[in-house]
C-alpha positions in Angstrom: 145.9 132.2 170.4 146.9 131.1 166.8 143.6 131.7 164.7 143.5 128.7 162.0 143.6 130.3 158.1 140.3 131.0 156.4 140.2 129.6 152.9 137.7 131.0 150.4 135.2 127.4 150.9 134.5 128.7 154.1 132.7 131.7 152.3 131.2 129.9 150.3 132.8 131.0 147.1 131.9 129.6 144.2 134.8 129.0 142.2 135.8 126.2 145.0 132.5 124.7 145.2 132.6 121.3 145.0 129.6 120.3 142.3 127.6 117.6 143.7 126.2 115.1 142.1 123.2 113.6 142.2 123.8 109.6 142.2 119.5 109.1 142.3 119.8 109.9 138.9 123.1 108.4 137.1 121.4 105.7 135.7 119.9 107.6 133.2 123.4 108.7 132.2 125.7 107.1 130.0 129.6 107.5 129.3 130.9 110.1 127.1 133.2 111.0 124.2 133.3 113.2 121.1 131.3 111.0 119.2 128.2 109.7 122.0 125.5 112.3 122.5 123.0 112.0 124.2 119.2 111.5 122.8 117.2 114.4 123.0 113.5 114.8 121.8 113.0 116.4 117.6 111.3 119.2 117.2 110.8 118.8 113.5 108.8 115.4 113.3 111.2 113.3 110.6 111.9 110.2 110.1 115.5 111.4 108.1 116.6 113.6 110.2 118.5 114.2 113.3 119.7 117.5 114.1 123.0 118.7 116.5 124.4 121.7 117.5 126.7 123.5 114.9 129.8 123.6 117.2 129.3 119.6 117.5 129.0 119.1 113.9 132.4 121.2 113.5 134.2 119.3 116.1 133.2 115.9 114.5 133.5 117.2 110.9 130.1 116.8 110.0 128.6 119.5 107.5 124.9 120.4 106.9 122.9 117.7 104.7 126.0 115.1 105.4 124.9 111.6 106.0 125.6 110.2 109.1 125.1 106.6 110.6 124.0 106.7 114.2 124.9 103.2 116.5 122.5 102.3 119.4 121.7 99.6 120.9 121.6 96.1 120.6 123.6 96.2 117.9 121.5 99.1 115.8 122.5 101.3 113.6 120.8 103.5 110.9 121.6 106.2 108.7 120.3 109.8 108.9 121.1 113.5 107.1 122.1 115.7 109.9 121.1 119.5 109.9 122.1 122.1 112.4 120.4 123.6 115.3 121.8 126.1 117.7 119.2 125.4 120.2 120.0 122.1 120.1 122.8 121.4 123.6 126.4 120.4 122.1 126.0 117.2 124.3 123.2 116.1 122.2 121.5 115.2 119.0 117.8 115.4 118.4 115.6 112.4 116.6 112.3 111.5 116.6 110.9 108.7 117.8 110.9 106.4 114.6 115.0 106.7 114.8 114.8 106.4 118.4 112.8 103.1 117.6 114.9 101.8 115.1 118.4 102.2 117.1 116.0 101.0 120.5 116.9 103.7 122.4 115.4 106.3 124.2 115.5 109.9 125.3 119.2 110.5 127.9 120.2 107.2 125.9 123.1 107.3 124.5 124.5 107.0 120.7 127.6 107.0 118.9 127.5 109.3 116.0 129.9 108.5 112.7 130.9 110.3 109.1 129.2 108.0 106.9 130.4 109.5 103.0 130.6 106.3 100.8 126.9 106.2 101.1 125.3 106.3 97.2 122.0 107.2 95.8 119.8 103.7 95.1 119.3 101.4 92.3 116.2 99.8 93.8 114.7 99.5 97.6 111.9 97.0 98.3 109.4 97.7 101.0 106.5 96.3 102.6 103.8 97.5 104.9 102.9 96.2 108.3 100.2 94.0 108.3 97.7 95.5 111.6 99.0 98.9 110.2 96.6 98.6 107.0 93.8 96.9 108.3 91.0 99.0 106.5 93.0 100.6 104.2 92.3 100.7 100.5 94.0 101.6 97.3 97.3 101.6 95.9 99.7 102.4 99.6 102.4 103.9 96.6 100.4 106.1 95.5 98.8 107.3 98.8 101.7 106.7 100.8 105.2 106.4 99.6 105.5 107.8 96.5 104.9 111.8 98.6 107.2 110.6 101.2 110.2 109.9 99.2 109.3 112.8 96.4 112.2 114.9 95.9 113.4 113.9 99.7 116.6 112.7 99.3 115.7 110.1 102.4 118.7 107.7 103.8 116.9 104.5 103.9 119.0 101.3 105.9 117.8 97.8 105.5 115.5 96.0 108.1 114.5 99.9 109.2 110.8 100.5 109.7 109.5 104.1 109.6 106.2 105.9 109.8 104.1 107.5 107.2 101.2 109.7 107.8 98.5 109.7 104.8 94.9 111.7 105.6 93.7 110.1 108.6 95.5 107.2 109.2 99.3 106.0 109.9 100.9 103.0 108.0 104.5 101.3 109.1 106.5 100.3 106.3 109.6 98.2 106.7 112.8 98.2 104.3 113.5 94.5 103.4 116.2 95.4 101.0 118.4 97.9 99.2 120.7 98.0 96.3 123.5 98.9 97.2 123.0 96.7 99.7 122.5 98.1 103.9 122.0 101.6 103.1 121.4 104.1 100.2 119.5 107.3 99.6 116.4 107.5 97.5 116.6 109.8 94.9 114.2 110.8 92.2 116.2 108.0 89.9 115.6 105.1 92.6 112.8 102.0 91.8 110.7 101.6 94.4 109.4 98.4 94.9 106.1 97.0 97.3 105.2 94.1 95.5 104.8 90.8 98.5 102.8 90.3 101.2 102.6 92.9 104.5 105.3 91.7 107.0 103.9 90.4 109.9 105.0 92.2 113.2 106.8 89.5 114.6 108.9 90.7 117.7 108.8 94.3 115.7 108.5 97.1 118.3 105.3 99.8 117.8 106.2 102.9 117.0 103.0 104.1 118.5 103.7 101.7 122.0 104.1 103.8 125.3 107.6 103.9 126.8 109.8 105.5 129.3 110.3 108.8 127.5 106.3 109.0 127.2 106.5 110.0 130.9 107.3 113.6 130.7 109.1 114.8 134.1 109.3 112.8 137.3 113.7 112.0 136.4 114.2 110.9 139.7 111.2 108.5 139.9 112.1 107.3 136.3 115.6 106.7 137.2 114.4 103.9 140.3 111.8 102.8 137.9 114.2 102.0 135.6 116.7 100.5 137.8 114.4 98.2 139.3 113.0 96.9 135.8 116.8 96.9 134.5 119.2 95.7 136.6 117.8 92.4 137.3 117.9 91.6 133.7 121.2 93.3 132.8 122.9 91.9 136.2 121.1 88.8 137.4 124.8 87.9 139.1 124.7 90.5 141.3 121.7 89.1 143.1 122.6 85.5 142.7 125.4 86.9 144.7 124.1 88.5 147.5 121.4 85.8 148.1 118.4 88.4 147.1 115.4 87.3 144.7 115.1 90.5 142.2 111.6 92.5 142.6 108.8 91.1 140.7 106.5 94.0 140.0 106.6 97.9 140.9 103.8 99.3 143.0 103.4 102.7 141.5 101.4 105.0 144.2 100.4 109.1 144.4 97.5 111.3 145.2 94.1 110.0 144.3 92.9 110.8 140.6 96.3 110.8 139.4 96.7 108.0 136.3 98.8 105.2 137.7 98.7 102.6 134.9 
């Protein structure tokens, strides 16, 4: 009797494997190129900073201390120095949440990373405070606030930006209302800095402080329904016009008892 051939799959080697994946999850991915990354928590709290993998940097052309503008969504974009981390995987970039914030994105989001050299040091930046971020506060906010942030910092700034300063006890959100040159610019020690107006109201402003999905630590599969549940009815409302189906209108969230289920 003619015994049918024996291929290495039937031994399980690994080299033929086929890698599986899991489809529970692809939501939370996005597509790729040299340039997208994926968003990946900071380690080093700043607001200026973004940091990538060194063999990423090379393969984009980006060197230590380069500025780079970052594009997310909705039509975001800011400006950032990059600096290199080897722990950091090549497939990503790390920021914190205040860039995260200002390109609306969140962590496994993905960005689009660009060279940005013509950018020049400052002539002037205006900036305001947030009005229910200085409830209580007292003084001169340059002195206690700004004028440490940006000392000797070298910090991208990008018009409309908001960002986070931390000043004894308390937290204050600035926002930058304009730059010259205009869009972008770096403050150096040279550049005016002026606060003079009224705090900006919030408006349809986004916390920095509010609770999101990548507050959630863990749980990727139950974040990726979650997700799709709240999403896709508001990215793709034709695809349920289509099939007939009314899209959910709330999420019962259940799990053993004394576990937070907000």
């Amino acid at each position: 009797m003619a015994s049918s051939p024996v291929t290495d799959d039937q031994y399980g080697d690994p080299r033929r494997k086929e890698i599986r994946k899991d489809f529970s999850t692809a939501i939370l991915d996005g597509k790729k190129s040299a340039n997208r990354l994926y968003v990946n928590e900071a380690i080093e709290d700043d607001n200026s900073v973004v940091t990538m993998n060194p063999a990423t940097m090379d393969e984009l052309q980006i060197f230590r201390g380069d500025t780079v503008m970052i594009k997310g969504k909705k039509r975001r974009d800011t400006v950032c120095r990059v600096l290199a981390d080897e722990l950091c995987e090549k497939s990503k970039v790390r920021m914190n949440k205040v860039v995260r914030s200002n390109l609306r994105v969140r962590l496994r989001d993905v960005v689009s990373v660009y060279q940005c050299p013509d950018v020049k040091y400052g002539n002037r930046v205006h900036i305001l405070p947030v009005d229910d971020t200085i409830e209580g506060v007292a003084g001169n906010l340059f002195d206690a606030y700004l004028k440490s942030y940006f000392l000797e910092a070298y910090r991208p700034v990008r018009t409309n930006d908001l960002f986070q300063v931390r000043g004894g006890m308390r937290s204050v959100e600035f926002k930058v209302i304009s730059t010259d040159p205009p869009e972008y610019c770096i403050v150096a020690p040279e550049t005016e800095i002026f606060t003079e107006g009224e705090p900006i109201k919030r408006e349809d402003e986004k916390r920095l402080d509010e609770i999101g999905y990548d507050d959630v630590g863990g749980l990727r599969k139950q974040m990726a329904q979650i997700r799709e549940l709240v999403e896709l009815p508001l990215q793709h409302p034709q695809l349920f016009r289509a099939i007939s189906v009314k899209p959910p209108k709330g999420i019962l969230l259940y799990g053993p008892a004394g576990s937070p289920k907000p």
